[in-house]
Backbone bond lengths (Angstrom), bond angles and torsions (degrees), N, CA, C in turn:
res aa  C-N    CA-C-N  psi(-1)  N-CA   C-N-CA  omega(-1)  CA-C   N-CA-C  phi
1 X - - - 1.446 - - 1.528 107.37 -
2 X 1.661 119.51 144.94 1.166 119.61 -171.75 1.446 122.18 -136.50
3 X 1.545 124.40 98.11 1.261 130.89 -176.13 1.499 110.37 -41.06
4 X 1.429 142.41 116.87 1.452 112.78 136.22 1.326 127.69 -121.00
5 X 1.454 108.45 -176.18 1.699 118.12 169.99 1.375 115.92 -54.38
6 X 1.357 145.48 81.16 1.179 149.04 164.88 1.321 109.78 -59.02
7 X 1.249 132.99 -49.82 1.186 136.69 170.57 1.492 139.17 -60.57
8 X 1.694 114.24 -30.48 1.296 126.00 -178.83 1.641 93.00 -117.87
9 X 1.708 148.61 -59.53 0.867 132.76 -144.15 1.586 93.25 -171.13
10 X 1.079 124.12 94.55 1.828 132.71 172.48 1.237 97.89 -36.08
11 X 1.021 104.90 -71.03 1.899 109.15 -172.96 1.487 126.26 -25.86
12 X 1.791 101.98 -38.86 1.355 86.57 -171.65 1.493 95.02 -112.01
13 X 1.935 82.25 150.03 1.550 104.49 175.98 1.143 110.75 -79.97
14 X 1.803 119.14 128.72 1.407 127.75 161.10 1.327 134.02 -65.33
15 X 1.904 104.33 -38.91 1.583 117.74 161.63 1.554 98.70 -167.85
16 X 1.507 114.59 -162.35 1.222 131.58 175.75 1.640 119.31 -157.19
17 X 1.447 120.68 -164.13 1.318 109.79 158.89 1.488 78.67 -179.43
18 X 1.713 115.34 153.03 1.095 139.69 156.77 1.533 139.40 -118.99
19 X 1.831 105.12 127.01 1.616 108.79 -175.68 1.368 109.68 -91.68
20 X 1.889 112.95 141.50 1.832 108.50 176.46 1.728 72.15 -146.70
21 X 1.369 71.06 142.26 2.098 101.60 -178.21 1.919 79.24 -82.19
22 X 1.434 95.69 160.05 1.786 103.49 -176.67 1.307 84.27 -172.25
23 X 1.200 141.53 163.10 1.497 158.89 74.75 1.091 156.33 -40.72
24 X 1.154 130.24 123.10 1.915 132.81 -159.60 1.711 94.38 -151.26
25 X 1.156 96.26 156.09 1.224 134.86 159.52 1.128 130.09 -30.80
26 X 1.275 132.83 86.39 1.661 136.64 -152.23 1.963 98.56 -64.44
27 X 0.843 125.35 -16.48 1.485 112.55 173.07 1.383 118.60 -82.06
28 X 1.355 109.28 -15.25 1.438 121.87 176.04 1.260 124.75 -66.68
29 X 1.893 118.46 -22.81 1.220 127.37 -176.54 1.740 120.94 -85.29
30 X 0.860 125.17 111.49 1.708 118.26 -172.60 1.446 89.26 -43.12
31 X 1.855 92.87 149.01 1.349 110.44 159.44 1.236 128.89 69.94
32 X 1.863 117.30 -7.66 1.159 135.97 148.78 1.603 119.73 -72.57
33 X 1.256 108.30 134.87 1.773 112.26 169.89 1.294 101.14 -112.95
34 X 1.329 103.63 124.20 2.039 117.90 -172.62 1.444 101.80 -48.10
35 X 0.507 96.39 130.73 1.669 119.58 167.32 1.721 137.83 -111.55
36 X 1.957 87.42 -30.38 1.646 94.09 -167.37 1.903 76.98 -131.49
37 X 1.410 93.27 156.09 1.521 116.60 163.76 1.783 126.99 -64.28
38 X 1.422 85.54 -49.99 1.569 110.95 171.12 1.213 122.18 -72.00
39 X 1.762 105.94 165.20 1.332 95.20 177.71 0.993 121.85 -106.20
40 X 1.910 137.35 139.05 1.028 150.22 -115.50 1.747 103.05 -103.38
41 X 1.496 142.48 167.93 1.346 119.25 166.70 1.701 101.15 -118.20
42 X 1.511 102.57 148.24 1.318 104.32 -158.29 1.646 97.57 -138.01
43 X 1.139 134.25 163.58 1.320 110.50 170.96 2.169 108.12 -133.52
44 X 1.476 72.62 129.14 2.148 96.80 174.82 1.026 134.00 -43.73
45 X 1.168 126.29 74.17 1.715 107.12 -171.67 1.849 116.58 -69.24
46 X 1.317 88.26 89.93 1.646 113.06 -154.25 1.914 83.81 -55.89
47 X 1.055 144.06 -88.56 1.631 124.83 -161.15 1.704 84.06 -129.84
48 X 1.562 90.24 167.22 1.846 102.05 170.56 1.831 82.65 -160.59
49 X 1.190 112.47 117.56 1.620 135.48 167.28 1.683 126.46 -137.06
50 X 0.980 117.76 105.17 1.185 143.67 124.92 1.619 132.29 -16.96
51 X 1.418 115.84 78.08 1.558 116.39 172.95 1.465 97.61 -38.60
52 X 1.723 102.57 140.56 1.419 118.73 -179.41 1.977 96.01 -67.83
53 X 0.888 122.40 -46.94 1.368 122.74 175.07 1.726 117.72 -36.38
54 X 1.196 122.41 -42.23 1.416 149.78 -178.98 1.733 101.28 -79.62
55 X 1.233 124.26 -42.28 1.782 126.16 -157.48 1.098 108.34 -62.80
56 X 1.625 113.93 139.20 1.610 135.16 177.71 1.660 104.63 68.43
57 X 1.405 107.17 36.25 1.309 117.13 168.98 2.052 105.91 -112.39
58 X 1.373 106.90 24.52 1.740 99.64 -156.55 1.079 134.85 53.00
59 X 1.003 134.28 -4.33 1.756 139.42 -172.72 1.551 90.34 -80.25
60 X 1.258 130.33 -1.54 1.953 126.00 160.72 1.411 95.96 -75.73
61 X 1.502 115.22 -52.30 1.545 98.68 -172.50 1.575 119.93 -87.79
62 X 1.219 103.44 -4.36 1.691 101.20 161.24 1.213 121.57 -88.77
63 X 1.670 139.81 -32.70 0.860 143.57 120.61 1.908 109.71 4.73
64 X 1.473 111.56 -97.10 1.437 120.92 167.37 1.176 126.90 -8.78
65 X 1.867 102.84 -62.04 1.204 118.48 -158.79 2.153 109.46 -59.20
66 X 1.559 78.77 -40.74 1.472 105.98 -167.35 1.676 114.41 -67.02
67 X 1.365 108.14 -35.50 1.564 120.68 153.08 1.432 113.65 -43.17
68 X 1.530 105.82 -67.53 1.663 108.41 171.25 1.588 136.20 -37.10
69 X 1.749 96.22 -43.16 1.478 92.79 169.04 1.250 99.99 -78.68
70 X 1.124 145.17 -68.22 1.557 129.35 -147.71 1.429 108.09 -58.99
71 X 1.528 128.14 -19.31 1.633 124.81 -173.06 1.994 84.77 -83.15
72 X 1.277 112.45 -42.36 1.848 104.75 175.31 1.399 126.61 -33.54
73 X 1.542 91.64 -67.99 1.536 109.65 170.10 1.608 123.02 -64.28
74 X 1.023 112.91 -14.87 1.449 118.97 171.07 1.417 121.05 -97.48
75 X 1.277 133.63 -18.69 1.512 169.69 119.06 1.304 93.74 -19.54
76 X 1.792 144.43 -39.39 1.620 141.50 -165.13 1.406 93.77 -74.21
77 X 1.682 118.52 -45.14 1.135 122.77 -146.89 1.111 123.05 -119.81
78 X 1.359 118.51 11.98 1.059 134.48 161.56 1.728 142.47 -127.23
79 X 1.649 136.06 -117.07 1.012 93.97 144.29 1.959 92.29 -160.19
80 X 1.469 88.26 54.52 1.764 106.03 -178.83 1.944 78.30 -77.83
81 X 1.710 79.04 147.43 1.480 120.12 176.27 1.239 117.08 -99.37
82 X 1.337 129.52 -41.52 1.296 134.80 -168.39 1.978 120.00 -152.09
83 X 1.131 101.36 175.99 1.812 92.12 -175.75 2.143 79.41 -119.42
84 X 1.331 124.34 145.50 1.265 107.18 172.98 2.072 83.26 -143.24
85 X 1.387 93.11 150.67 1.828 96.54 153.74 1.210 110.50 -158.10
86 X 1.690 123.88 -166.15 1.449 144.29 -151.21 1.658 102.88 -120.19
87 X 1.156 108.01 80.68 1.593 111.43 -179.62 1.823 101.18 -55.80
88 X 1.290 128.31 97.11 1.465 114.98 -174.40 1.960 95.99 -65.67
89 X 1.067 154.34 12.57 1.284 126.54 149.21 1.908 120.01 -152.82
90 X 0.597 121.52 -172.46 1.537 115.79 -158.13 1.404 113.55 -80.69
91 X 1.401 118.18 -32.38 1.696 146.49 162.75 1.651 84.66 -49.63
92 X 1.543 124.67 -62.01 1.461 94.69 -141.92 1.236 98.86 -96.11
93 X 1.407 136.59 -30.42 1.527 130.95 121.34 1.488 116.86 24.62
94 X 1.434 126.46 -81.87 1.307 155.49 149.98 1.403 111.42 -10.01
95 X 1.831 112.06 -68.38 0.863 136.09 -175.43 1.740 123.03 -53.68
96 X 1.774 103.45 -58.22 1.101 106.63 -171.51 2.160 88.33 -71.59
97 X 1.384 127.60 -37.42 1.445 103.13 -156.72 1.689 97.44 -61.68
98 X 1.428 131.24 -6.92 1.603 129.27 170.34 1.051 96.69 -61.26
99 X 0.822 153.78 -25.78 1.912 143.33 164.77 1.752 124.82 -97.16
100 X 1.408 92.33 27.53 1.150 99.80 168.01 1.680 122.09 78.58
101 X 1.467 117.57 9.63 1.370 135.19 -175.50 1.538 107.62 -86.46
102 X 1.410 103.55 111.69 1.678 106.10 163.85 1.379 145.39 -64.99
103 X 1.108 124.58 96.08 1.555 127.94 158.49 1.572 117.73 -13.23
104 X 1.318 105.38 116.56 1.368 107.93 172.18 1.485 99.12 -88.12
105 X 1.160 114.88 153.15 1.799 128.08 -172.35 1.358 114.88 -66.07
106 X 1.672 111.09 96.26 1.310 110.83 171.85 1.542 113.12 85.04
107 X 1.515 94.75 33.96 1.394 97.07 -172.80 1.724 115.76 -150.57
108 X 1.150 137.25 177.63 1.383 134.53 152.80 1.132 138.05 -111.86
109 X 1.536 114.60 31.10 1.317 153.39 165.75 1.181 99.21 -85.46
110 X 1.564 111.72 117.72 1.927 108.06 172.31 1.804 103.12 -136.44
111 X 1.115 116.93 146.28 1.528 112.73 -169.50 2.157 107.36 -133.19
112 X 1.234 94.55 166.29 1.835 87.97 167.68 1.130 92.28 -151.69
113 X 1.218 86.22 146.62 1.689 114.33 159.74 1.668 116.25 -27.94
114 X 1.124 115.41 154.63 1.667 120.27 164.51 1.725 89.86 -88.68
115 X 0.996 143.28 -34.17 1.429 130.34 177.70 1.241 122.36 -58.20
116 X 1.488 111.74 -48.12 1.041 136.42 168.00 1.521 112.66 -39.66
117 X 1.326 112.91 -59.46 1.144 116.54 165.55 1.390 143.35 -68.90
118 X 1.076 111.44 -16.75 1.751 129.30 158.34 1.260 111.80 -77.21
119 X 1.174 114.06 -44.81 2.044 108.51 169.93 1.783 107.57 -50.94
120 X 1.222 120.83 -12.29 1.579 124.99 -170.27 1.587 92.24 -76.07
121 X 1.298 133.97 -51.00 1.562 144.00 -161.91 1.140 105.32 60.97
122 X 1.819 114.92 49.67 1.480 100.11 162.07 1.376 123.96 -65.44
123 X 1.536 116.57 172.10 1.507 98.78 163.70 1.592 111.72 -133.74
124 X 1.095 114.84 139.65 1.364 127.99 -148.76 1.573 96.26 -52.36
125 X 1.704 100.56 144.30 1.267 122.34 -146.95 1.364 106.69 -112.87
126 X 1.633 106.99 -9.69 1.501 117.84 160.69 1.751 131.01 -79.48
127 X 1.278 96.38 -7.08 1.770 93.28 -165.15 1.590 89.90 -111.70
């Protein structure tokens, strides 16, 4: 998905973020107690960036927000458990656990709940 300048210049992109369905290991997720043998499907929030031109304007947490609904609405219809990604550094690490995203142990992998995310009441960010 791709934010732009509607207002000054369509063309340019403000930010983005990308969803990929994946599967892991339900013991792997904080705060989960295994339940299933198999591995579970969860979905990646493969990158979310922000032109430095655009930063500390919120469009990170709208960006976010907007991830959330579409992993919601996709969460109706399927039977993903959680949204998880790869904070590439410890700051942004930081960042996403401000929204309530769990730290995997000793790592920069942080994930949430699909509950978690329905208590938000987004509303889908596609229609």
């Amino acid at each position: 998905m791709v934010l732009v300048d509607e207002k000054q210049d369509s063309s340019r992109i403000v930010g983005y973020h990308t969803l990929v369905f994946v599967q892991i290991a339900q013991p792997e997720i904080p705060d989960e107690k295994p339940k299933l043998k198999r591995p579970i499907p969860v979905i990646l929030l493969g990158q979310l960036g922000v032109d430095t031109q655009f930063q500390g304007r919120g469009y990170g947490e709208l960006l976010l927000m907007d991830a959330q609904s579409r992993v919601e609405e996709v969460s109706r219809r399927t039977g993903i458990r959680a949204m998880i990604l790869d904070a590439r550094t410890e700051e942004l690490a930081r960042w996403y656990e401000g929204y309530d995203f769990k730290r995997f142990p000793g790592k920069l992998r942080i994930s949430k709940g699909i509950g978690a995310i329905r208590a938000l009441k987004l509303q889908d960010s596609s229609r």
